[in-house]
C-alpha positions as CSV (number, residue, x, y, z in Angstrom):
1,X,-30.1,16.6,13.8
2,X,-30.3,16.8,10.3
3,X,-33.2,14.7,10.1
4,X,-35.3,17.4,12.7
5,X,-34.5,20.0,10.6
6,X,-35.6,18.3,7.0
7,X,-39.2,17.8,8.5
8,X,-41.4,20.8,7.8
9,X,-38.7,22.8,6.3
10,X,-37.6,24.2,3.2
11,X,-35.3,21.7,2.6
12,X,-37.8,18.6,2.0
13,X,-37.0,16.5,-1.4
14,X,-41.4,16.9,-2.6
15,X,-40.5,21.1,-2.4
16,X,-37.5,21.4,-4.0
17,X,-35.3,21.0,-6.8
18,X,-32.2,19.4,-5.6
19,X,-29.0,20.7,-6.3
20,X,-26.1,19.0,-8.5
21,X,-23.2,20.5,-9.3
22,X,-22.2,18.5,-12.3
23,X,-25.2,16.3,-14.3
24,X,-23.2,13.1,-14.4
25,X,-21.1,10.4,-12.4
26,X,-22.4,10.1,-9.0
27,X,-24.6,13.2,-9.2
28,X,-26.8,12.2,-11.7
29,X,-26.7,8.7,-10.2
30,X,-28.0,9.8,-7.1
31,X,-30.6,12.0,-8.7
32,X,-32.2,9.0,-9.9
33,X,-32.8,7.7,-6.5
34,X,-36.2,9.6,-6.2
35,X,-38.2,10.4,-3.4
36,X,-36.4,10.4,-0.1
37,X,-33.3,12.5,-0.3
38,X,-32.6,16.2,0.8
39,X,-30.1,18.4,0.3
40,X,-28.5,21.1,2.9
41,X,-25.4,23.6,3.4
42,X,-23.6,23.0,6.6
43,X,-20.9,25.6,8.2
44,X,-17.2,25.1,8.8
45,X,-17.0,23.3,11.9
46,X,-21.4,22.4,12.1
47,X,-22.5,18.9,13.6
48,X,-24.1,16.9,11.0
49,X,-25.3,14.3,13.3
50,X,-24.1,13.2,17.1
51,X,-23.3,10.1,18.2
52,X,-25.9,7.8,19.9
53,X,-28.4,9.7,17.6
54,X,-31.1,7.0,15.5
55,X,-29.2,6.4,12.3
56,X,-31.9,5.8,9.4
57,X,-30.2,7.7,6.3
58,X,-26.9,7.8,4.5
59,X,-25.2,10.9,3.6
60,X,-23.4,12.0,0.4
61,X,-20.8,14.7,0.6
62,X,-21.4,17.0,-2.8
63,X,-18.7,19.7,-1.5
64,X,-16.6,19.6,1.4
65,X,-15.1,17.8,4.2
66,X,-16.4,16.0,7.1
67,X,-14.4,14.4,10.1
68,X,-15.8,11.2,12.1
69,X,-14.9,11.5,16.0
70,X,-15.9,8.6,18.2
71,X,-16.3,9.9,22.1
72,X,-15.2,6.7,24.5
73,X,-17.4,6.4,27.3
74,X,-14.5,8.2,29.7
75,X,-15.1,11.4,27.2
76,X,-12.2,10.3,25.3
77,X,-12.1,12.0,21.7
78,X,-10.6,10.5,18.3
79,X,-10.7,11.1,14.7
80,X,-11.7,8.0,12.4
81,X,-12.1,9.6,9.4
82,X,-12.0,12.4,7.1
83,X,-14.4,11.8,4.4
84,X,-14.5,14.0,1.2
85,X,-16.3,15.2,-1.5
86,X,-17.9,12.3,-3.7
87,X,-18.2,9.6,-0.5
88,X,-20.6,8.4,1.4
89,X,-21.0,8.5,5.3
90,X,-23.5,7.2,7.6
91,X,-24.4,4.3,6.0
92,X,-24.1,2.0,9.6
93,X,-27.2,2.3,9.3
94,X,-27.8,-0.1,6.0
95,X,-26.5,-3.1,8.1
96,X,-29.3,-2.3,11.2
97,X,-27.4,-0.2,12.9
98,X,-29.9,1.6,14.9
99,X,-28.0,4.6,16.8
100,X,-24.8,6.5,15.7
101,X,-21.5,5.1,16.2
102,X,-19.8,8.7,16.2
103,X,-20.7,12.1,15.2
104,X,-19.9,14.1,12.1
105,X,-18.6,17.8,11.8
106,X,-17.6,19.7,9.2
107,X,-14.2,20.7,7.9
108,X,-15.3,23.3,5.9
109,X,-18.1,24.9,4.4
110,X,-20.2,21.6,2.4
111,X,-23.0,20.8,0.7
112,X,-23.9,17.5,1.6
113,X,-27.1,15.3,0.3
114,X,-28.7,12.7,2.9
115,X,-30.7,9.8,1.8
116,X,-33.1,7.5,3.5
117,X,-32.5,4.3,4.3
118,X,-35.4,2.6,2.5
119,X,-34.4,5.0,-0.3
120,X,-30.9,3.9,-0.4
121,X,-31.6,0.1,-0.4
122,X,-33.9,0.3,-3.2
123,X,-31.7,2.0,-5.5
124,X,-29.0,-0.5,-4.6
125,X,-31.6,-3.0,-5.2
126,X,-33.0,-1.6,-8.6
127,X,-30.1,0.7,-10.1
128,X,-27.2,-1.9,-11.3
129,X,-24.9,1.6,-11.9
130,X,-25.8,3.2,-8.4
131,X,-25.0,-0.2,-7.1
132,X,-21.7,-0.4,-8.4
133,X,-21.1,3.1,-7.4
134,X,-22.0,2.5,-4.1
135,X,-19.9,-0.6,-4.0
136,X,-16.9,1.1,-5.4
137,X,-17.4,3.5,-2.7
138,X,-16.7,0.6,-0.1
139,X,-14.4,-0.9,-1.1
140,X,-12.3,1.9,-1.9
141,X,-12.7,2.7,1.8
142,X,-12.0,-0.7,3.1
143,X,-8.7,-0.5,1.2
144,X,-7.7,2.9,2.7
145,X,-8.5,1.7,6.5
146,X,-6.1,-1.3,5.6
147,X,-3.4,1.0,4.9
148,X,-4.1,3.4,7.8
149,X,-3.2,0.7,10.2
150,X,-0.4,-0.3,8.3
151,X,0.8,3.2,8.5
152,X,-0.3,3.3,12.4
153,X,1.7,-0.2,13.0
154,X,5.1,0.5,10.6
155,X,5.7,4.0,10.4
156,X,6.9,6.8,12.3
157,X,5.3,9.9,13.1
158,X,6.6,12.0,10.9
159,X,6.0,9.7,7.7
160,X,2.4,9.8,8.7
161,X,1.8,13.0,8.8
162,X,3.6,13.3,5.7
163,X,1.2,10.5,4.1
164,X,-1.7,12.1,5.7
165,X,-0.9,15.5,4.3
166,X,-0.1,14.7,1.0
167,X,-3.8,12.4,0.8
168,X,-5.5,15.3,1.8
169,X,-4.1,17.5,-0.6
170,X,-5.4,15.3,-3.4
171,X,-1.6,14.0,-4.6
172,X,-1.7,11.0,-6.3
173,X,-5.1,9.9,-6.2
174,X,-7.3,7.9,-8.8
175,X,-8.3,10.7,-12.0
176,X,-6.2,13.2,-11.2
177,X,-8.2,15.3,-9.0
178,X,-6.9,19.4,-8.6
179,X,-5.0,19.6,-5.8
180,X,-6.1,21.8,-3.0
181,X,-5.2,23.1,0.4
182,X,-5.4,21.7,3.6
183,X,-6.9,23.8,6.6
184,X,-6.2,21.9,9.8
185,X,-5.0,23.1,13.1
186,X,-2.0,21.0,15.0
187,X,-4.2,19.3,17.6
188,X,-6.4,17.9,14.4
189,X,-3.8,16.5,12.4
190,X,-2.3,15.0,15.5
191,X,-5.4,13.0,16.7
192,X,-5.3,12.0,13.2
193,X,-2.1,10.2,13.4
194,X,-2.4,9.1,16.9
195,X,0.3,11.2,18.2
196,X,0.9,14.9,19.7
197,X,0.7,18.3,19.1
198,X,3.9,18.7,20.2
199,X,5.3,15.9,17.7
200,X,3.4,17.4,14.6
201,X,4.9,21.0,15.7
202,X,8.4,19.8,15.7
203,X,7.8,17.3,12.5
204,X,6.6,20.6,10.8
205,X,9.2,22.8,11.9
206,X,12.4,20.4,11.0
207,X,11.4,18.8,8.0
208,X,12.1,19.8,4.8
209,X,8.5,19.8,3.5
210,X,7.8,20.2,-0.4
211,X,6.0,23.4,-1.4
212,X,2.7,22.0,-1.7
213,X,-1.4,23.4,-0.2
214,X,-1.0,21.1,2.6
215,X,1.7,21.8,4.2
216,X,1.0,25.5,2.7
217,X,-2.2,25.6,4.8
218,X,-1.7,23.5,8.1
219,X,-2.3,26.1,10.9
220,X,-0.3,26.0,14.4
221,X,-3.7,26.6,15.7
């Protein structure tokens, strides 16, 4: 989807200036990748790509939110990620992975940066400080999917949401980030934690929840 629309358009890394938000960490990093990257606004609630699509670029979120749903071949739906501003997405795709293995949609109104494959692997090959970005970027996620299935194997319900609430409000992580709010509707934040609407209603109705965004911001929808 986003690949159609780069070709011929306005949007096409040799007729543009790319824009970055803030000339230094990962922005200027990625600025130095050269030729082979794009930049595009995206809608609350857009597709970014669709699953079974050809994967042959990685994606960089510069503002925003993105959820990852996987669709099970009985038209099962399930959330495997919420990935933020300052992560990667997409990048199957590095390892030969030839088609998507879900599909992306927005959370909110982003600004997200995609990069080709052949771009990406050279400036992991040539850039030691993209590398380690990159890197960083990884394992940072494989440590959170290790404590998601903690979370789904030892805790209740209600403590996920609460954990789930609280890391998408910003609390606690790594530099102190501002915290912000959190707009999700029931039925999202349900699939989320692998449980029901019904559960999250009653969760959010009988606990005593701390006056933070998220909780602040989480719609019955």
């Amino acid at each position: 989807m986003l690949r159609s629309r780069l070709k011929g358009s306005a949007v096409e890394k040799s007729s543009i200036d790319i824009f970055w938000p803030h000339q230094n960490g990962p922005h200027k990093l990625l600025a130095q990748t050269g030729a082979g990257r794009a930049t595009q606004d995206y809608r609350n609630n857009q597709n970014v790509f669709f699953q079974g699509e050809i994967a042959d670029f990685v994606l960089f979120i510069q503002k925003g939110r993105v959820k990852l749903i996987v669709t099970s071949e009985y038209g099962k739906e399930a959330i495997i990620g919420i990935m933020e501003e300052g992560q990667f997405f997409g990048e199957g795709c590095l390892q030969d992975q030839p088609l998507r293995g879900a599909t992306a949609i927005t959370l909110s109104d982003c600004r997200i940066t995609s990069i080709t494959k052949d771009a990406m692997l050279s400036a992991i090959r040539d850039q030691p400080q993209f590398s380690k970005l990159f890197m960083d970027h990884l394992l940072s996620r494989n440590s959170r999917i290790q404590e998601d299935v903690v979370d789904q194997l030892f805790n209740s319900s209600e403590k996920r949401l609460a954990r789930l609430l609280l890391l998408l409000a910003n609390y606690g992580k790594e530099g102190s980030p501002p915290i912000v709010p959190v707009i999700l509707d029931q039925e999202t934040l349900a699939e989320m934690i692998g449980t029901t609407r019904a559960r999250v209603s009653q969760a959010m109705a009988s606990q005593t929840w701390p006056d933070t965004p998220s909780t602040a911001g989480s719609r019955r929808g």
